[in-house]
C-alpha positions as CSV (number, residue, x, y, z in Angstrom):
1,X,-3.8,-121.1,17.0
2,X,-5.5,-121.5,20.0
3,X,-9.5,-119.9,20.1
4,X,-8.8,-117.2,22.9
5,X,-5.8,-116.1,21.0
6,X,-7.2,-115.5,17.7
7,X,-10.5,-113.8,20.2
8,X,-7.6,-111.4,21.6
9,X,-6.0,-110.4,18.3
10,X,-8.9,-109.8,16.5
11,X,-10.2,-107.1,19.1
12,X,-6.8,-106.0,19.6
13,X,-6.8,-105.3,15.5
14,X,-10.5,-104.1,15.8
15,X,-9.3,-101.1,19.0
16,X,-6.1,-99.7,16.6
17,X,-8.3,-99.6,13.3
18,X,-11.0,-97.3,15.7
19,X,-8.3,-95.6,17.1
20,X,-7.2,-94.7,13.9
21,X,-10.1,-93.7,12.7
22,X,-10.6,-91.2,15.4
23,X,-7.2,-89.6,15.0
24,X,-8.1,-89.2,11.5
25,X,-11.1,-87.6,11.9
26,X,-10.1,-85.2,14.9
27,X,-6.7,-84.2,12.8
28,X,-8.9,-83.2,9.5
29,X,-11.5,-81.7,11.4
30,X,-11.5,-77.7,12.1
31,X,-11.0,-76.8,16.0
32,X,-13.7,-76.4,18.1
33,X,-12.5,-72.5,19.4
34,X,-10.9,-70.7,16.5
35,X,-8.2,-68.8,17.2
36,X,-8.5,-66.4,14.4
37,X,-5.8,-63.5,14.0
38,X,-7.7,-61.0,12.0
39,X,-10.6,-59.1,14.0
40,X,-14.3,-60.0,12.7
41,X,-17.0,-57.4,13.2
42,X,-20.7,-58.8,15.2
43,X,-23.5,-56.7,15.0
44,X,-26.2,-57.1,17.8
45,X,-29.7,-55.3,17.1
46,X,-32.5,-55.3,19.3
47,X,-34.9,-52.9,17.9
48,X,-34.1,-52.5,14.2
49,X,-38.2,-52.8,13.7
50,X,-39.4,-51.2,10.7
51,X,-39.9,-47.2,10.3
52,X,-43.4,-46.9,9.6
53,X,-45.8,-43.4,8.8
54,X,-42.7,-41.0,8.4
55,X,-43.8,-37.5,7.5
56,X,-41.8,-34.3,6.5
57,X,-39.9,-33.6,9.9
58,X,-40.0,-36.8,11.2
59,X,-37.1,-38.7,12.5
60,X,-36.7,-42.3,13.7
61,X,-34.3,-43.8,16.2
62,X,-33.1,-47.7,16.1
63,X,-29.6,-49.0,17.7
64,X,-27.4,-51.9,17.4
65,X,-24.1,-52.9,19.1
66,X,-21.0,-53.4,16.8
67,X,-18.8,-56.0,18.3
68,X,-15.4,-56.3,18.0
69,X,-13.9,-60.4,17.9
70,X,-10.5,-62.3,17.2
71,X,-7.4,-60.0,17.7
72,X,-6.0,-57.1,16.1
73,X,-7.7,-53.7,15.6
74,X,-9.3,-52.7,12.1
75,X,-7.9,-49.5,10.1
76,X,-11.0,-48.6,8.5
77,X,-15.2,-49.2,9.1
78,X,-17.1,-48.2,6.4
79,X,-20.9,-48.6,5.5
80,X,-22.9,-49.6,2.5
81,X,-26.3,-48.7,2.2
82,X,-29.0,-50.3,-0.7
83,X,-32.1,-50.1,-1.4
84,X,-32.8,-46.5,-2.3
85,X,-31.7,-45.9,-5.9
86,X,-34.8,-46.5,-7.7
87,X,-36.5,-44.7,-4.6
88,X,-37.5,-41.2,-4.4
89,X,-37.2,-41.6,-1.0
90,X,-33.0,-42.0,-1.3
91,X,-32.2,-38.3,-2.1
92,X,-34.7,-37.0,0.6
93,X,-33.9,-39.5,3.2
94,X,-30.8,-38.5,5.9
95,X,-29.0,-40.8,7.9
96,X,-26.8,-39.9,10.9
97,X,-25.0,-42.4,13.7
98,X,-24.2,-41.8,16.9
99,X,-21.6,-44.0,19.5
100,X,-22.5,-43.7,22.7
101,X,-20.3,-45.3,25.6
102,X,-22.4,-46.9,27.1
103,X,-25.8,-48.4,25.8
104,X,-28.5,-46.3,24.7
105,X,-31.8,-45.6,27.0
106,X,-35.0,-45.3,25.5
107,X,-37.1,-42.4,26.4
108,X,-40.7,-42.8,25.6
109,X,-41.8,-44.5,22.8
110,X,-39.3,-43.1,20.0
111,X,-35.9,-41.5,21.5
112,X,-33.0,-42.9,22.9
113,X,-31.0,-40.8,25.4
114,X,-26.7,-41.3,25.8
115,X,-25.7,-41.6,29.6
116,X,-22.4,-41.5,28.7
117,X,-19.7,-40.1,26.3
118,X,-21.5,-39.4,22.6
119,X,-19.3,-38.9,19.5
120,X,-20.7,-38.7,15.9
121,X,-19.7,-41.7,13.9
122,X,-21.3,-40.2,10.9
123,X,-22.8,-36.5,10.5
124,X,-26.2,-36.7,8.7
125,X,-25.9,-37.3,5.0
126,X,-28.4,-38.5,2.3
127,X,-29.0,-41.8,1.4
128,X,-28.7,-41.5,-2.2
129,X,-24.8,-41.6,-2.1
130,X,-23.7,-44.9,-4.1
131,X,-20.4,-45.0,-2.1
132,X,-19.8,-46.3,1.0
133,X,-19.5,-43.8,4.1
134,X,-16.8,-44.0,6.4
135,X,-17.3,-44.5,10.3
136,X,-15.0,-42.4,12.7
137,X,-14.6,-42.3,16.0
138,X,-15.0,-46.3,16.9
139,X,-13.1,-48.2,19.3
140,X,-12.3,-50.7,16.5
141,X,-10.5,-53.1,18.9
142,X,-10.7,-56.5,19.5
143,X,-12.3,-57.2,22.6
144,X,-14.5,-53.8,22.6
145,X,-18.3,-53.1,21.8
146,X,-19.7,-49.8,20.0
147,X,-22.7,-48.6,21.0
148,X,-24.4,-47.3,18.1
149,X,-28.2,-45.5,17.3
150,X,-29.3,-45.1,13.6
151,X,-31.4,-41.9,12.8
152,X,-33.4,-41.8,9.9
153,X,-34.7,-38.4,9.1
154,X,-37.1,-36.7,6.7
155,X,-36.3,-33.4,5.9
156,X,-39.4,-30.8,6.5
157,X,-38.5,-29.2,2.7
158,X,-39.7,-32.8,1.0
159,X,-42.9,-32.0,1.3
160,X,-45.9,-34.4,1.3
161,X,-45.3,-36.3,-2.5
162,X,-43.5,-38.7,-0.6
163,X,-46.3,-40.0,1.6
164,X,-47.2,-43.7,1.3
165,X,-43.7,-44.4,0.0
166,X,-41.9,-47.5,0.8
167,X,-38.3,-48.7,0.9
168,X,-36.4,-51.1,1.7
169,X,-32.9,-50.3,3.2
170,X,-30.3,-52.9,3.6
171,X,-27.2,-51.9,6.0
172,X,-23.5,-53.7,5.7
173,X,-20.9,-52.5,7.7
174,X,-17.3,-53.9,6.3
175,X,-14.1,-53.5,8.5
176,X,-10.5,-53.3,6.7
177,X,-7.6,-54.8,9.0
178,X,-4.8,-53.4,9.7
């Protein structure tokens, strides 16, 4: 067999073992855009910065965007809250959230002002509740963004034993399809 024969066959050999290869990899490999068919919750925060010197009467503000992604709407948002059991601070603590429809101005230093529509996603309740709270009035849709700001409150009757306290509080929102 001639020299530039055996030359050709060998690369010949050489480009369908790559190509191979390639087609191997690419059909075991995940996509590069997932088209997913459940919707997954995103949650954007910007100024979820610590509370800090909170006295009886006090309140603080924070927000974060709750992001809606992949298809289908969810039945059900619901919010777990830890960190506060072993606290005093969990059954004089209140937490309230507020959707706005549009994205929440800050006034000042410490409150943020809706320009828009405001419902209440979740009245003001303690923290020392083990179960999770339901959210209402979300868009909960594929596609759409929730506009939401966290209030933190301590109630005037707590009285000053709980100065100097610290906790840690550790928010998960969960979403149940439909």
């Amino acid at each position: 067999m001639p020299l530039l024969r055996r030359l050709l066959l060998s690369a010949v050999v050489v480009v369908t073992a790559s190509a191979l290869c390639v087609c191997a990899a690419l059909a075991s490999a995940r996509p590069l855009v997932t088209k997913s068919k459940h919707p997954r919750l995103a949650i954007v925060h910007r100024a979820l910065a610590p509370v800090e010197r909170l006295a009886p009467g006090d309140r603080a503000q924070r927000t974060l965007e709750l992001r809606y992604r992949g298809r289908g709407r969810f039945g059900r948002v619901v919010l777990r809250v830890r960190g506060l059991n072993h606290s005093p601070l969990g059954s004089s603590m209140q937490l309230k959230i507020q959707r706005c429809s549009t994205a929440w101005k800050k006034l000042g230093t410490q409150a943020y002002k809706c320009r828009g529509t405001r419902w209440d996603v979740l009245g003001a309740v303690p923290l020392s509740r083990n179960h999770p709270f339901r959210l209402r009035h979300l868009s909960a849709r594929a596609g759409r963004t929730d506009h939401l700001r966290i209030t933190l409150a301590l109630p005037l009757r707590s009285g000053n034993e709980l100065q100097h306290r610290l906790a840690k509080i550790v928010y998960a929102f969960t979403g149940a399809a439909r």
